[in-house]
Residue, then its C-alpha position, 0 to 999 in steps of 0.5 A: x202616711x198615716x194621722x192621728x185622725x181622732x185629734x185632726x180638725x173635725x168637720x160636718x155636725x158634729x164639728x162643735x162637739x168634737x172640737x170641745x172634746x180636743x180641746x180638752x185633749x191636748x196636754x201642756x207641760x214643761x220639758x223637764x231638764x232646764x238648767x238654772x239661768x241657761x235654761x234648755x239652752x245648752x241642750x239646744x245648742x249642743x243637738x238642735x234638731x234632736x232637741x226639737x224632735x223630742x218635743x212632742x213625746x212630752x205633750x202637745x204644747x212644751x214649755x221651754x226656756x232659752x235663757x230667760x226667754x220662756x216659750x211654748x212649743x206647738x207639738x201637735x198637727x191640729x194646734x199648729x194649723x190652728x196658729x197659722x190660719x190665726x195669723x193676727x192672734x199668732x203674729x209673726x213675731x219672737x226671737x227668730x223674726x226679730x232677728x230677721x228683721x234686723x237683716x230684711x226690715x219688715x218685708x212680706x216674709x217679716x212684717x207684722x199681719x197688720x201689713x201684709x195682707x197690703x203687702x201680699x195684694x202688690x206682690x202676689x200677681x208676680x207669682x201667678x201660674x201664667x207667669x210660671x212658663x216664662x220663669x221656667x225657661x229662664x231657670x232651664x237657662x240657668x241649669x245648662x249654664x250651671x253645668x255646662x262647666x261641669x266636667x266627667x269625674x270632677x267634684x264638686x261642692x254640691x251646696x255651692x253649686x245649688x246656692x250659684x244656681x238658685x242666686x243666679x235664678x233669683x236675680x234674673x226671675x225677680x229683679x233683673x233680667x240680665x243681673x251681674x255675675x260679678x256679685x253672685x258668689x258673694x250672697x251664699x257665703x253672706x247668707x251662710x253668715x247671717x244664718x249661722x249668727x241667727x241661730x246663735x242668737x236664738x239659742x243665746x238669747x242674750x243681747x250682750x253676748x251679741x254686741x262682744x267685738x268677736x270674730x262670729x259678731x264681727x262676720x254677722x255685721x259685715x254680711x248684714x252690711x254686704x247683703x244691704x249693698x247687695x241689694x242696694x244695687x239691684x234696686x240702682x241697676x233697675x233704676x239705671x235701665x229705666x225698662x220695665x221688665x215686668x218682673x218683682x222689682x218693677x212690681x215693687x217700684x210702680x204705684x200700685x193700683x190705689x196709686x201708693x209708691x213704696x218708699x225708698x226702704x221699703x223697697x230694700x225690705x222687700x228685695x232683701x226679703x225675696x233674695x235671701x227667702x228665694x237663695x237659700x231654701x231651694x238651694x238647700x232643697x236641692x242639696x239635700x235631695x242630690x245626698x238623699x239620691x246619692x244614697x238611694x241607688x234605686x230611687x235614683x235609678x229609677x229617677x234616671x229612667x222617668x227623666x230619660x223617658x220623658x225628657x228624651x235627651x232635652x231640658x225639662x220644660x214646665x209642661x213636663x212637670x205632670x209626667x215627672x211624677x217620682x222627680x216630684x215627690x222625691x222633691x216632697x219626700x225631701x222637704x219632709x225630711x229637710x224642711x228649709x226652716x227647722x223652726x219657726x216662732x210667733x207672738x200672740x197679739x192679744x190674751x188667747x187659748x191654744x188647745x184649751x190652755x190659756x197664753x197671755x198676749x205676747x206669749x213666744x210659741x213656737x213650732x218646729x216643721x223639722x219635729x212634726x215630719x218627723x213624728x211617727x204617729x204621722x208617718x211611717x218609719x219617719x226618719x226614712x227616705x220613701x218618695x213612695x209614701x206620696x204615692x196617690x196621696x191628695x192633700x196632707x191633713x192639715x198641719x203634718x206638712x208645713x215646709x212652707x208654713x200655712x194660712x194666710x202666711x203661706x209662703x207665697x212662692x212655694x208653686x215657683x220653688x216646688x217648680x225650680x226644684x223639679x226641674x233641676x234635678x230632673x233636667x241634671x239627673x237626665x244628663x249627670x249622677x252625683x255620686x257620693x264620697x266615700x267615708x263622708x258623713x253629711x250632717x245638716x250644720x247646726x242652723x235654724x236654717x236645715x242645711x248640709x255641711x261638708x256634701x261633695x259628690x262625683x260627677x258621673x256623666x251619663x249617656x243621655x246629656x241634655x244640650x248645653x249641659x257639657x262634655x262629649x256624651x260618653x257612649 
């Protein structure tokens, strides 16, 4: 990996001197070709994710327009790490988050900053590193029950299946100990909607179009209604125990330490917030590394034999995590190429500068993790899957790595997805191979949200099969 280093945040005594040289640095201009009155939509709309990576060949900071919604797309490293620790310059607002709050209400994902350092304070002991062998278990259960079903030679929808596994871990991890099977299946294909009627109104900006009786319109409204009953239920189920079960809910309904009881909606926020953030982006992870390694023999052979020589025939455990090296980074390297949110908007609170250049208060900007992965100043043969470039690699520079933003709105369970995703494909890669389709193209669907459309793989049942994980071992 490599950084345009001169144009990275400066440190030491220079630092005064170097920032004012940046500042000058950095180029605003306008993406040319916008339509009159549609503007950049029709472009975005048609190939969004080629859209947003071409971003940054036109300067630092882009302007764009989406309809008649104007807004400015962060390019470089160093601007977007500057926006993120500003997170009370650089609110969580525009387009995305307002459509965001329509489905989860100002939960700590969508609230303004004015609430979430409040909201981050109550939550974040849930997600301490003490707390994370417990969770490991609990998803080790649920990985043998997800493929204790699973048969030699069968297909399988592979979204499908990570989406059934990271809802049944979330359920049981954060808000119930047991949770109902009967309503699992439902969530993925409500948040299939809500994702897919999200994008449409960010790339179509254009309230009218969105109160239309059409089937899309219609499909949105239903699951919004359906995921709140969803959650609605969650929150009844734990009230019904009367147990404590030292989880997110029981977090969310006790009185904090001031004695503050959470009302009765902001609850629900929260629960729906943790639902769809903690369902969708890991389920999505995971997919896409199963076709990164379907595709890659020779990264996948040489997972199968780190998961054989460690795991020895079990379930990966947490203390497994420092000797699965490769499983790790093949798990970085996929959120480089796939980060879960392709973009991701913000607007600023107050008259600001950002890279020298002037933004008005409630300026949209907005910046794109898909885009910066993906620039080859920072990453050699960008579009190629290389676990190997994360090889004795420390931290990243600021910036050129952000699936799970940055700053003080850093997304709070990034250790417990990283730690999910490790060990499911580490604990399925010891015991099954998916192998791809043959003639299948996968491409990710068209959605803010980077998932893959259409993935389904063979499963290959190997000699080493961890217990539980079903089949007779085939010798």
């Amino acid at each position: 990996m490599r950084s345009d280093i001169g144009r990275l945040p400066a440190h030491g005594a220079n630092a005064q001197e170097a920032a004012t040289t940046r500042e000058a640095s950095y180029t605003k201009v306008a993406r040319p070709g916008a339509v009159p009155v549609l503007g950049h939509a029709p472009q975005f709309a048609r190939r969004p994710l080629e859209f947003l990576a071409s971003l940054s060949q036109y300067g630092d900071l882009v302007r764009i327009k989406l309809g008649s919604h104007t807004a400015y797309a962060v390019c470089h490293p160093a601007l977007v790490h500057q926006m993120l620790v500003a997170d009370r310059t650089f609110d969580k607002g525009g387009p995305i988050y307002d459509k965001l709050r329509e489905i989860g209400g100002n939960g700590l994902g969508t609230c303004p900053a004015s609430a979430h350092r409040q909201q981050r304070r109550r939550i974040q002991p849930v997600f301490h590193h003490q707390r994370m062998p417990g969770y490991a278990l609990l998803m080790s259960e649920e990985i043998t029950a997800l493929t204790s079903a699973w048969r030699h030679g069968q297909t399988i929808d592979v979204p499908a299946a990570m989406h059934q596994l990271t809802t049944a871990v979330t359920v049981r991890t954060l808000f119930d100990a047991e949770g109902d099977p009967s309503r699992l299946p439902a969530v993925q294909s409500h948040i299939d909607a809500l994702a897919i009627g999200v994008t449409r109104r960010v790339v179509w900006p254009l309230p009218v179009l969105h109160r239309l009786p059409t089937p899309a319109n219609r499909r949105y409204e239903q699951a919004r209604r359906e995921l709140h009953k969803i959650t609605a239920a969650l929150i009844h189920d734990h009230h019904a125990t009367g147990v404590d079960r030292d989880n997110l809910m029981s977090v969310l309904i006790a009185a904090d330490a001031g004695g503050t009881l959470l009302s009765e909606s902001e609850v629900h926020d929260q629960v729906t917030s943790f639902l769809l953030a903690g369902v969708e982006s890991t389920a999505n992870v995971l997919a896409w590394a199963w076709h990164l390694m379907g595709t890659h023999p020779e990264v996948r052979e040489q997972m199968q034999a780190e998961a054989d020589s460690v795991l020895a025939g079990r379930a990966a455990r947490l203390s497994d995590l420092g000797a699965l090296d490769l499983t790790g980074r093949v798990v970085t390297e996929t959120l480089r190429l796939y980060p879960p949110d392709s973009l991701m908007t913000r607007t600023t609170s107050t008259d600001t500068t950002l890279g020298g250049h002037p933004l008005p208060s409630g300026t949209t900007v907005i910046y794109s993790p898909y885009q910066l992965h993906r620039r080859a100043d920072l990453y050699s043969e960008p579009d190629r899957f290389d676990p190997g470039r994360w090889k004795d690699i420390g931290k990243p520079p600021a910036g050129t790595w952000v699936p799970f933003g940055g700053g003080p709105r850093k997304c709070i369970a990034d250790t417990f997805a990283h730690i999910q995703a490790t060990l499911t494909l580490a604990t399925i890669t010891a015991g099954w191979q998916l192998n791809p389709i043959p003639g299948q193209k996968v491409r990710p669907t068209g959605q803010a949200v980077l998932a893959p459309h259409k993935l389904t793989m063979r499963l290959h049942q190997r000699r080493t099969t961890p217990p539980g994980t079903g089949g007779a071992d085939r010798r």
